[in-house]
MARDO-667061 format. One record per residue: residue number from 1; residue in three letters; x, z, y of N, C-alpha, C in turn. Coordinates in steps of 0.02 Angstrom, whole numbers, padded with zeros to 5 digits, always signed. Example, Ala and Ser with C-alpha at 12.3 -4.5 7.8 and 13.67 -1.06 7.14 Angstrom:
// MARDO-667061
num, residuo, n.x, n.z, n.y, ca.x, ca.z, ca.y, c.x, c.z, c.y
1, Ala, +00660, +00390, -00284, +00615, +00390, -00225, +00660, +00390, -00165
2, Ser, +00642, +00354, -00112, +00684, +00357, -00053, +00645, +00394, +00002
This chain:
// MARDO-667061
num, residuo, n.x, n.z, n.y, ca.x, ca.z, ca.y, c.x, c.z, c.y
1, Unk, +00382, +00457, +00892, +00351, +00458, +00827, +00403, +00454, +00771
2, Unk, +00464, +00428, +00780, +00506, +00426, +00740, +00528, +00465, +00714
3, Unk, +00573, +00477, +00633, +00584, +00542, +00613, +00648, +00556, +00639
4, Unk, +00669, +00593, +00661, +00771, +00596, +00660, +00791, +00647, +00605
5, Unk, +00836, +00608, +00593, +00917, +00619, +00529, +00867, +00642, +00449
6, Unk, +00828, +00584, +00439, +00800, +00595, +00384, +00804, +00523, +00350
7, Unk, +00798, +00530, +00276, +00809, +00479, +00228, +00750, +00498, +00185
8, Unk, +00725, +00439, +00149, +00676, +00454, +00105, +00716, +00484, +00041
9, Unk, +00684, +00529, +00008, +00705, +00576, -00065, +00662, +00565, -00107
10, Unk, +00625, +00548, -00119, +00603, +00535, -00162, +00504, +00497, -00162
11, Unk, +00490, +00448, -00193, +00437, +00413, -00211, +00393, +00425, -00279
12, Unk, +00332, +00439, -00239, +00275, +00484, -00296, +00222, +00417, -00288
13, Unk, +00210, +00385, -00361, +00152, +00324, -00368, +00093, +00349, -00372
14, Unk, +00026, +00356, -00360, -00025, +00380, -00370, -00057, +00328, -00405
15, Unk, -00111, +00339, -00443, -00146, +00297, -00466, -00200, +00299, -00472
16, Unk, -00269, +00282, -00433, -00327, +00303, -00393, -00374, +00284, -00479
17, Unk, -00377, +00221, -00499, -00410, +00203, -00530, -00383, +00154, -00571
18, Unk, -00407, +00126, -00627, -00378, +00052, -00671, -00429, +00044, -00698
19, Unk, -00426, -00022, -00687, -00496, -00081, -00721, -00487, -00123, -00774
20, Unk, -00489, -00160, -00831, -00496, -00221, -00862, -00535, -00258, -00867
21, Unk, -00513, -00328, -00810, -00565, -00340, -00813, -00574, -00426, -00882
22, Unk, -00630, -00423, -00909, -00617, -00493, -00929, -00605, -00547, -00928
23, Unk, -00569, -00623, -00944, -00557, -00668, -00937, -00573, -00720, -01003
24, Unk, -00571, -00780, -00970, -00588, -00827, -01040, -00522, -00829, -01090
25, Unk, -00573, -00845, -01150, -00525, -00858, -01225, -00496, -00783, -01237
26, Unk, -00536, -00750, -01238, -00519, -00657, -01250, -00475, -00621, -01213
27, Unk, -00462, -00647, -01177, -00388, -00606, -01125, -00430, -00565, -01078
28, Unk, -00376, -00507, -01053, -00403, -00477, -00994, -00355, -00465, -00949
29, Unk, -00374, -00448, -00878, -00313, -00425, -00830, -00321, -00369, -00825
30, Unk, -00258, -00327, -00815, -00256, -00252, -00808, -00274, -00241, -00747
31, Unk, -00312, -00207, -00686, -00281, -00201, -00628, -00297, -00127, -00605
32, Unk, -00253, -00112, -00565, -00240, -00025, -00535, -00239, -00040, -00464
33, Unk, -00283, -00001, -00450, -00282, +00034, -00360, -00236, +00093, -00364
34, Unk, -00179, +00076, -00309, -00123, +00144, -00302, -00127, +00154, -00235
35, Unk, -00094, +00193, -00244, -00049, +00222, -00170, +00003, +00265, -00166
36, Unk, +00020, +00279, -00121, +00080, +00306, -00140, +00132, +00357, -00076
37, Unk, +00171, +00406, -00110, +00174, +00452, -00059, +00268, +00467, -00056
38, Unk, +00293, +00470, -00004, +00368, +00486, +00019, +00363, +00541, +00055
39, Unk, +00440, +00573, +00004, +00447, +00632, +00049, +00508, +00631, +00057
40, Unk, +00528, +00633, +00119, +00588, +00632, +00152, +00635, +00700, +00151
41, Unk, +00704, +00701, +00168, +00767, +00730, +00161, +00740, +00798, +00177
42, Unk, +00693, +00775, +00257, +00692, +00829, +00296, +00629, +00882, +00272
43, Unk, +00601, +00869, +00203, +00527, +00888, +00207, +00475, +00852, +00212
44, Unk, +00471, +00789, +00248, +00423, +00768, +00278, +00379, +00732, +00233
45, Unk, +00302, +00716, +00246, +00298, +00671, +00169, +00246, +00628, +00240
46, Unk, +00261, +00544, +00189, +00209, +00504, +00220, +00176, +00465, +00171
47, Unk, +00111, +00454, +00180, +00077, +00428, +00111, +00055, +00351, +00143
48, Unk, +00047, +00305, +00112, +00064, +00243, +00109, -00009, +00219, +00067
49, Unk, -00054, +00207, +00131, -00114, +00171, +00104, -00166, +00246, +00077
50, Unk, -00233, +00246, +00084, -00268, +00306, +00061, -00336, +00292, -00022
51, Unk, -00322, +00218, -00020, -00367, +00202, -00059, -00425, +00209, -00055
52, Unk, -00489, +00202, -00101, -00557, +00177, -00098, -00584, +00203, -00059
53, Unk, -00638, +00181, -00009, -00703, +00219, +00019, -00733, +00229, -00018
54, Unk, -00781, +00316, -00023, -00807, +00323, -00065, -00855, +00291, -00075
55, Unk, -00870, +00274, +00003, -00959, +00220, -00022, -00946, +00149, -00031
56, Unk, -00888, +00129, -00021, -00905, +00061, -00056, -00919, +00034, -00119
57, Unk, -00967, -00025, -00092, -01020, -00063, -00139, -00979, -00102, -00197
58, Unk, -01014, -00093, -00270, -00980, -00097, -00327, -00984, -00165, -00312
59, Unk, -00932, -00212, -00337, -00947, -00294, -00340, -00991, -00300, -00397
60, Unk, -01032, -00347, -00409, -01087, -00366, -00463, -01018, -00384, -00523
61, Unk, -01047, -00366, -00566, -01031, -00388, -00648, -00968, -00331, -00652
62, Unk, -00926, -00319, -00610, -00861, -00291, -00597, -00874, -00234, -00663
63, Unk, -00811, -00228, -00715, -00801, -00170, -00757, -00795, -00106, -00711
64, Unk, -00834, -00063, -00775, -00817, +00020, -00731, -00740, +00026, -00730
65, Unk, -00705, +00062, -00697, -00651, +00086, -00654, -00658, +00142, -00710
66, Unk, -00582, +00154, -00739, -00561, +00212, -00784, -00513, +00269, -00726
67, Unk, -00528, +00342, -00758, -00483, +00376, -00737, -00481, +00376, -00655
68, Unk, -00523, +00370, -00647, -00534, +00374, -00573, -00525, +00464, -00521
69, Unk, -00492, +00429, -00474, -00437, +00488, -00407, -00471, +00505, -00364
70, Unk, -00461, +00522, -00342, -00446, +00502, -00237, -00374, +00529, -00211
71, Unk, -00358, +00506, -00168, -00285, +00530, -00134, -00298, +00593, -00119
72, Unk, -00349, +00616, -00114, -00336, +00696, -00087, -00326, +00744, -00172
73, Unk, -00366, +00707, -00219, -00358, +00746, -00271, -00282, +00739, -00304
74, Unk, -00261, +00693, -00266, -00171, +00677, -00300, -00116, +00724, -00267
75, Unk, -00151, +00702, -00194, -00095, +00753, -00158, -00108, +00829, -00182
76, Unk, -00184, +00854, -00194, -00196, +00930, -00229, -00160, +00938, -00269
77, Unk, -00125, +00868, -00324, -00110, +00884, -00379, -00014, +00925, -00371
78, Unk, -00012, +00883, -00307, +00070, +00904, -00279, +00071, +00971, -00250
79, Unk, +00012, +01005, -00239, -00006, +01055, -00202, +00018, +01033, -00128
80, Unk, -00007, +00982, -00108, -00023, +00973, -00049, -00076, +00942, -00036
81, Unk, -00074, +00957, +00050, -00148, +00960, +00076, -00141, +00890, +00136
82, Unk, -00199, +00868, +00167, -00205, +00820, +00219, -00168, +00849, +00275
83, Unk, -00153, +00921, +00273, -00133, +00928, +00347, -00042, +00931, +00349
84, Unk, -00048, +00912, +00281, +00036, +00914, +00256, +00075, +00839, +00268
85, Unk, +00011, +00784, +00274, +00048, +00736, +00287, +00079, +00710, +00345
86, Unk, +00121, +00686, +00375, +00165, +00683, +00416, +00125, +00622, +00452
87, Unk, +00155, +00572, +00423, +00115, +00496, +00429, +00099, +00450, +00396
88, Unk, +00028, +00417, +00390, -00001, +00376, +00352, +00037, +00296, +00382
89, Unk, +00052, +00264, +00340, +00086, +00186, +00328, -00007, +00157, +00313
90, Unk, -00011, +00108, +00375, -00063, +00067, +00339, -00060, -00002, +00332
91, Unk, -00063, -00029, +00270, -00034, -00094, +00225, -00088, -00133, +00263
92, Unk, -00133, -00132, +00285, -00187, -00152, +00300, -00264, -00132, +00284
93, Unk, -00328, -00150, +00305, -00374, -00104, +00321, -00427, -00144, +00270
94, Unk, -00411, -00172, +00233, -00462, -00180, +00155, -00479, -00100, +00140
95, Unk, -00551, -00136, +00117, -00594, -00064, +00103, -00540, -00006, +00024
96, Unk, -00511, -00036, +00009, -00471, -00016, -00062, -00400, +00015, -00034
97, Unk, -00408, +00019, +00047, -00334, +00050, +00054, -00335, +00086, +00109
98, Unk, -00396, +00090, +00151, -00410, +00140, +00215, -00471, +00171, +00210
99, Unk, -00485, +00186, +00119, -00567, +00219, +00128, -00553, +00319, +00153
100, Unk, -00474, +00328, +00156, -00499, +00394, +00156, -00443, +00421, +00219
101, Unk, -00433, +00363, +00280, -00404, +00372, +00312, -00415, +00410, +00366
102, Unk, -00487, +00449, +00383, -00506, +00494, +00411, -00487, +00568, +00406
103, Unk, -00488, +00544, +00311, -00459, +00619, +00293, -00395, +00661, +00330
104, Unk, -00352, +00610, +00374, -00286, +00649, +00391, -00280, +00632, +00461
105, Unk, -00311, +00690, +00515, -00315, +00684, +00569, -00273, +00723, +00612
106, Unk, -00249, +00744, +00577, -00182, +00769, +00606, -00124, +00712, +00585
107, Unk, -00115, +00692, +00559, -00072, +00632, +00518, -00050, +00564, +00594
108, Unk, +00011, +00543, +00607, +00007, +00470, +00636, +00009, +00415, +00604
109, Unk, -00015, +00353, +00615, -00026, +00327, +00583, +00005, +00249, +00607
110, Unk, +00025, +00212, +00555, +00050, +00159, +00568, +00035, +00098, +00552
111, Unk, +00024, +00048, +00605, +00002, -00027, +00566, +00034, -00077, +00628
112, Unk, +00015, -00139, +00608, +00043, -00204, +00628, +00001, -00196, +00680
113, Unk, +00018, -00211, +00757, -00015, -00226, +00807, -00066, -00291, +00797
114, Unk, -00031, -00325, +00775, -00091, -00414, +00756, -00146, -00378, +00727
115, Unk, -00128, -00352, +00653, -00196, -00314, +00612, -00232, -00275, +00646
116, Unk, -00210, -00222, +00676, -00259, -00173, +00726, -00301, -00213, +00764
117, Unk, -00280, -00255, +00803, -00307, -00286, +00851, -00363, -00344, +00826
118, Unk, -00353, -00390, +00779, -00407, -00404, +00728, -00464, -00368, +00705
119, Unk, -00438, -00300, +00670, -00481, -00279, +00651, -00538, -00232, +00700
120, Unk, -00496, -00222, +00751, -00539, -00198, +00819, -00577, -00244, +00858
121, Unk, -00579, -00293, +00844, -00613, -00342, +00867, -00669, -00357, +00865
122, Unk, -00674, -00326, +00786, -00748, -00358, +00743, -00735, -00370, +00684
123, Unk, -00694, -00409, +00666, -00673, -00453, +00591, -00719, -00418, +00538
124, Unk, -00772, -00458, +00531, -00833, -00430, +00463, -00788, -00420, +00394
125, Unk, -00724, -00413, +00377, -00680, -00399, +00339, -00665, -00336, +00331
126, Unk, -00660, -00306, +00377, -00624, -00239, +00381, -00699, -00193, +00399
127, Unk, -00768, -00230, +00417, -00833, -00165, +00440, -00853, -00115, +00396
128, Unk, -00830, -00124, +00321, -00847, -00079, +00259, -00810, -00007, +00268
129, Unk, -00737, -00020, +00289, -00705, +00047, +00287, -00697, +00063, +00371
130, Unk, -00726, +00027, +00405, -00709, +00040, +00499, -00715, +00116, +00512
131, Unk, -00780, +00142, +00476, -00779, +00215, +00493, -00721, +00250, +00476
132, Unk, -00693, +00238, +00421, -00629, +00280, +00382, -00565, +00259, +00448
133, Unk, -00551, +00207, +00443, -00487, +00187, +00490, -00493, +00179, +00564
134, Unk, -00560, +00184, +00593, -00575, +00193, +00661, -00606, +00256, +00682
135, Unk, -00596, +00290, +00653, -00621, +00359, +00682, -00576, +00387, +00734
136, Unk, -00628, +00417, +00777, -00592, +00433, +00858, -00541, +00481, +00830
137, Unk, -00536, +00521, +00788, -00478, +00581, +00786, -00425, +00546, +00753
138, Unk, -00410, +00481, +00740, -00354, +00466, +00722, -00304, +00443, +00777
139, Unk, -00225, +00444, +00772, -00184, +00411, +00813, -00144, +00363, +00782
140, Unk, -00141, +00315, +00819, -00122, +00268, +00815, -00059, +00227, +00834
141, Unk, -00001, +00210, +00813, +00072, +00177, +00839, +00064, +00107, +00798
142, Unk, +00071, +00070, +00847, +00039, -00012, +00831, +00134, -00028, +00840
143, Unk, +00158, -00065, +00789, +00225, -00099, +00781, +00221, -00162, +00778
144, Unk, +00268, -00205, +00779, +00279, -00281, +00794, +00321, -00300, +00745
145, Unk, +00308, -00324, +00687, +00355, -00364, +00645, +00391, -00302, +00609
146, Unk, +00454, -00340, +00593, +00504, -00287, +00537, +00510, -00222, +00575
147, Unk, +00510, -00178, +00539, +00486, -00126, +00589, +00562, -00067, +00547
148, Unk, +00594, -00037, +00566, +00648, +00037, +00532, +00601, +00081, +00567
149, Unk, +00578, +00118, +00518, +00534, +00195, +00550, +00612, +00244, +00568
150, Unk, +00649, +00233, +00496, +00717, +00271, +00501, +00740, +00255, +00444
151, Unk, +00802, +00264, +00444, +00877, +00234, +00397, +00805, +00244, +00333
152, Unk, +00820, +00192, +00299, +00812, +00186, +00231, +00719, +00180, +00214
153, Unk, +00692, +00152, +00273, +00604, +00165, +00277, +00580, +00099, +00334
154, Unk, +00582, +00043, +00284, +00568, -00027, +00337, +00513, -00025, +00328
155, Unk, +00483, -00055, +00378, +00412, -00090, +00366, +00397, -00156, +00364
156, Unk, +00395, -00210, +00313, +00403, -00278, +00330, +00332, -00318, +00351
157, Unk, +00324, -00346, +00381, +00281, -00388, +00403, +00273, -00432, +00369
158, Unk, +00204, -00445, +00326, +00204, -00471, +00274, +00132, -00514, +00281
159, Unk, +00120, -00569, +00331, +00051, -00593, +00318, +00046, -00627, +00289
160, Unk, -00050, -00649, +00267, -00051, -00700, +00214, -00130, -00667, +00167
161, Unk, -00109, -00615, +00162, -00168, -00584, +00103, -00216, -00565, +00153
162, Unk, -00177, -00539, +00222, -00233, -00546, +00278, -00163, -00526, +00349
163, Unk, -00194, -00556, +00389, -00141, -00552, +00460, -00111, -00496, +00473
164, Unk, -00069, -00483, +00486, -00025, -00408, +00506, -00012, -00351, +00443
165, Unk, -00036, -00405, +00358, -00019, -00364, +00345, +00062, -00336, +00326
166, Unk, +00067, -00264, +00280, +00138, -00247, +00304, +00148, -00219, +00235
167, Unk, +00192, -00237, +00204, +00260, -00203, +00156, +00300, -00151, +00177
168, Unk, +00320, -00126, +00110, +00375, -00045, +00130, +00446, -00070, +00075
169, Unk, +00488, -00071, +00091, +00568, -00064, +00084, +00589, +00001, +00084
170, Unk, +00595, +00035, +00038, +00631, +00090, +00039, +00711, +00098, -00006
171, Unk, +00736, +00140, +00029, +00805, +00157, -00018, +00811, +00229, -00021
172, Unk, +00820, +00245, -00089, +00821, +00305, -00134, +00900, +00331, -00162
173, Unk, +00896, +00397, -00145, +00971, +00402, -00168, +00975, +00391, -00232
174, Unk, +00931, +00384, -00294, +00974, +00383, -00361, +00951, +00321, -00402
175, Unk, +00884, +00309, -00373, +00842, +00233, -00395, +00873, +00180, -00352
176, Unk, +00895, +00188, -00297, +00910, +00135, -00245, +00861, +00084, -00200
177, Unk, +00866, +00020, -00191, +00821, +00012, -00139, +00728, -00018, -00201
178, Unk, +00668, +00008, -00166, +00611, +00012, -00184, +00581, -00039, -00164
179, Unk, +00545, -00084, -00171, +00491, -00149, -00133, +00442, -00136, -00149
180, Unk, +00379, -00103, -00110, +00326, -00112, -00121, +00311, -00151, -00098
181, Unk, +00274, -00210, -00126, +00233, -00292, -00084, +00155, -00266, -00066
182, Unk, +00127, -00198, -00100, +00063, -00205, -00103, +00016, -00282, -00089
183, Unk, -00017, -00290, -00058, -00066, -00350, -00070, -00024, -00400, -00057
184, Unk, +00044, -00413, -00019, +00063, -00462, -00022, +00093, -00523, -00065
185, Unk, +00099, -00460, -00145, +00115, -00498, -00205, +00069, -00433, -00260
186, Unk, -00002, -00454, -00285, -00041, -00421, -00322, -00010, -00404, -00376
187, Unk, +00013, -00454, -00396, +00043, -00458, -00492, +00111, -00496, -00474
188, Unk, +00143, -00458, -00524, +00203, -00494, -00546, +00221, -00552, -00553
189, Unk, +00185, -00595, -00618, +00172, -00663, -00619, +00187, -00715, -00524
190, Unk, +00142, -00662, -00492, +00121, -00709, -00420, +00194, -00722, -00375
191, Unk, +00261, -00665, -00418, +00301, -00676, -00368, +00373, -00713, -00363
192, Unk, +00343, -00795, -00353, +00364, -00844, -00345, +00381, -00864, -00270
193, Unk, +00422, -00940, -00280, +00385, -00971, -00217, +00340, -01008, -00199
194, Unk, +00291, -01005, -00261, +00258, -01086, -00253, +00191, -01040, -00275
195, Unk, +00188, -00986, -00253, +00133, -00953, -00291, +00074, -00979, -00259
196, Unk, +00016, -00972, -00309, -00066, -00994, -00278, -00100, -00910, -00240
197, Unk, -00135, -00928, -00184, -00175, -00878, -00166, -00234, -00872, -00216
198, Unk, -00267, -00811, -00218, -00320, -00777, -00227, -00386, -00782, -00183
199, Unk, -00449, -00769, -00203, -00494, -00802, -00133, -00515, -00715, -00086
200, Unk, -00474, -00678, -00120, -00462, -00613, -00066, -00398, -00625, +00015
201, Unk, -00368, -00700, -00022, -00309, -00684, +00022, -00324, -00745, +00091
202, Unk, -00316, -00716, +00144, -00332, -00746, +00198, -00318, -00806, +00210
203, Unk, -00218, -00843, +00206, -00202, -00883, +00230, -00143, -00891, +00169
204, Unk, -00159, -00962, +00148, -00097, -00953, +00077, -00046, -01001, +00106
205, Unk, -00029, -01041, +00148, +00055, -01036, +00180, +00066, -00964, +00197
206, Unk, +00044, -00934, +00232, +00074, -00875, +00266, +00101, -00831, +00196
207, Unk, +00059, -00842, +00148, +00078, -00788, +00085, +00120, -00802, +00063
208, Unk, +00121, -00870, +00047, +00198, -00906, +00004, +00260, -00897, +00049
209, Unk, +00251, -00903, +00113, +00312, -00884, +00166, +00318, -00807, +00141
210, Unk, +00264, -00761, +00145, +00303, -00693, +00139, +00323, -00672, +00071
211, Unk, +00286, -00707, +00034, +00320, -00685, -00036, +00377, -00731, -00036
212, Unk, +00393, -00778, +00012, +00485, -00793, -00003, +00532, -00759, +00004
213, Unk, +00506, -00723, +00108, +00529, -00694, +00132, +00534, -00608, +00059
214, Unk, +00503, -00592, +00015, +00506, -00520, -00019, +00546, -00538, -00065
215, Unk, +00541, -00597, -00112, +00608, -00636, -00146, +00672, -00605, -00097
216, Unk, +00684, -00654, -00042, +00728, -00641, -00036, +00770, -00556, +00006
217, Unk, +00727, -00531, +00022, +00723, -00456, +00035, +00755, -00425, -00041
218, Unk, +00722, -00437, -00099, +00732, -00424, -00152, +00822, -00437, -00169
219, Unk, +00828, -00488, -00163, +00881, -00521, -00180, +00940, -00495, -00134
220, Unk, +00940, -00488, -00059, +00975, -00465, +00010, +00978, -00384, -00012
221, Unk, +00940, -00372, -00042, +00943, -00288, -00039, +00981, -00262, -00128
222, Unk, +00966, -00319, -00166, +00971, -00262, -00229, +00948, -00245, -00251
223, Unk, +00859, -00234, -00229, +00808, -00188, -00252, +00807, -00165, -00349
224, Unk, +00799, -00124, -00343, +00811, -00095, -00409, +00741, -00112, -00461
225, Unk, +00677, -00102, -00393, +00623, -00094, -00418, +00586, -00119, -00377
226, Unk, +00549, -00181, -00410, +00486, -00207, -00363, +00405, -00172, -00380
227, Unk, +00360, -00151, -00356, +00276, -00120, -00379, +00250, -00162, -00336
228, Unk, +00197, -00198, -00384, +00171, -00243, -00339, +00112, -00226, -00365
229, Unk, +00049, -00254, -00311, +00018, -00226, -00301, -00045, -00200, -00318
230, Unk, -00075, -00221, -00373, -00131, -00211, -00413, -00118, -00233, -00487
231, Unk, -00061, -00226, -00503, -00019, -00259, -00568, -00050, -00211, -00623
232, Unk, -00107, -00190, -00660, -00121, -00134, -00705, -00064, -00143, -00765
233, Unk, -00042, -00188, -00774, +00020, -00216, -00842, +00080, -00169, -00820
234, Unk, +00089, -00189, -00750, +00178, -00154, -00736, +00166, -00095, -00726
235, Unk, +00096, -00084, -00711, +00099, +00016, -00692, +00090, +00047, -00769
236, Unk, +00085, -00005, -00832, +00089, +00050, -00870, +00155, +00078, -00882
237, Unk, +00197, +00052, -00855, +00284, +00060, -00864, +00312, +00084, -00820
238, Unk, +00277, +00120, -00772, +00309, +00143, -00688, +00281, +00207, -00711
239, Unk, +00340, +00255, -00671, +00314, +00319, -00678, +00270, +00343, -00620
240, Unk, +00205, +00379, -00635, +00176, +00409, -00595, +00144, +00485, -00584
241, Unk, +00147, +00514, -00516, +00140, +00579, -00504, +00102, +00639, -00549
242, Unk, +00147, +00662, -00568, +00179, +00695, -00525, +00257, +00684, -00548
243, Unk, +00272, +00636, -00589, +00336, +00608, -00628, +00363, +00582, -00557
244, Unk, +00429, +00553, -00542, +00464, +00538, -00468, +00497, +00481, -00473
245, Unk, +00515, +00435, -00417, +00565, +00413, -00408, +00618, +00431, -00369
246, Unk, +00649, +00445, -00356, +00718, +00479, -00330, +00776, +00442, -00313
């Protein structure tokens, strides 16, 4: 499954949807559903998380969703197609990040052996999008911890927001090294060591351990650029597709 003598070239942000939602004493939080797509030295592209099921159920009171995607209408926008993708990265199987993971059945696909195996179990967590990420035509390569797909394309093992889930480390020839935390650090603000969980996030030692462990990833690597993961504030300042990181 691995790629040989390829490096990632460049990182395309998608941006499915953005919400505001309200808070007390007039404030609001920005927040964005992304995803996001690499295309390697060799050609290859792998997209990283597929975003919303279309049928999932609106939360009560929840603001309408602006500017709203789907990953297939993003990748159209690159003039590419589902059968163009190489391999799907899955961060984990929340309905907001495997609703359209059926779409790419030719595609391999990657996740944390712990998470697969959870979510194959049963876990009433993951039954909203099961059809999308359990469909018989998908394939599947279940990994163990820090994972090198290939030079410059980690996968970190990141639980906490929910078990097995997984982070991407990338390094770019002209941006340099990339941290996506997706759910493992939502917002900016959260990425401390002493940060509080969310009541989306499964286990909050495990989170505060991995958001140490992405600190210091951050710090060990250099990273140029952290996107974290539902931050609507920092994505107004990140460039996104069909604009690049490189």
């Amino acid at each position: 499954m691995k790629l040989e003598n390829v490096a990632p070239a460049k990182l395309y942000l998608f941006s499915l949807s953005t919400a505001s939602i309200p808070l007390p004493r007039g404030q609001s939080l920005e927040m964005v559903l992304p995803c996001y797509l690499v295309e390697t030295s060799g050609g290859h592209h792998i997209l990283i998380d597929s975003g919303m099921a279309p049928e999932a159920p609106r939360l009560p009171q929840a603001p309408p969703s602006k500017d709203q995607k789907t990953v297939l209408e993003c990748l159209s926008g690159l003039h590419l197609r589902p059968a163009d993708i190489d391999i799907v990265i899955c961060t984990h199987f929340d309905v907001d990040h495997a609703g359209f993971h059926d779409s790419f059945p030719n595609s391999q696909f990657v996740v944390q052996r712990q998470h697969y195996e959870l979510a194959r179990s049963g876990d009433p967590r993951f039954a909203i999008a099961r059809p999308h990420w359990d469909h018989p035509d998908l394939h599947y390569t279940q990994v163990e911890g820090d994972t090198e797909l290939f030079p410059g394309f980690t996968l970190l093992e990141t639980s906490g927001h929910a078990p097995g889930h997984q982070s991407v480390l990338l390094r770019l020839p002209k941006t340099g090294s990339v941290l996506l935390a997706i759910d493992a650090v939502v917002m900016e603000k959260l990425f401390t060591p002493e940060r509080c969980a969310w009541p989306s996030d499964h286990d909050e030692g495990q989170l505060r351990a991995s958001t140490r462990k992405l600190l210091q990833v951050a710090q060990h690597e250099n990273v140029a650029l952290v996107v974290f993961g539902h931050d609507g504030k920092q994505w107004q300042t990140l460039k996104k597709a069909p604009d690049v990181y490189d």
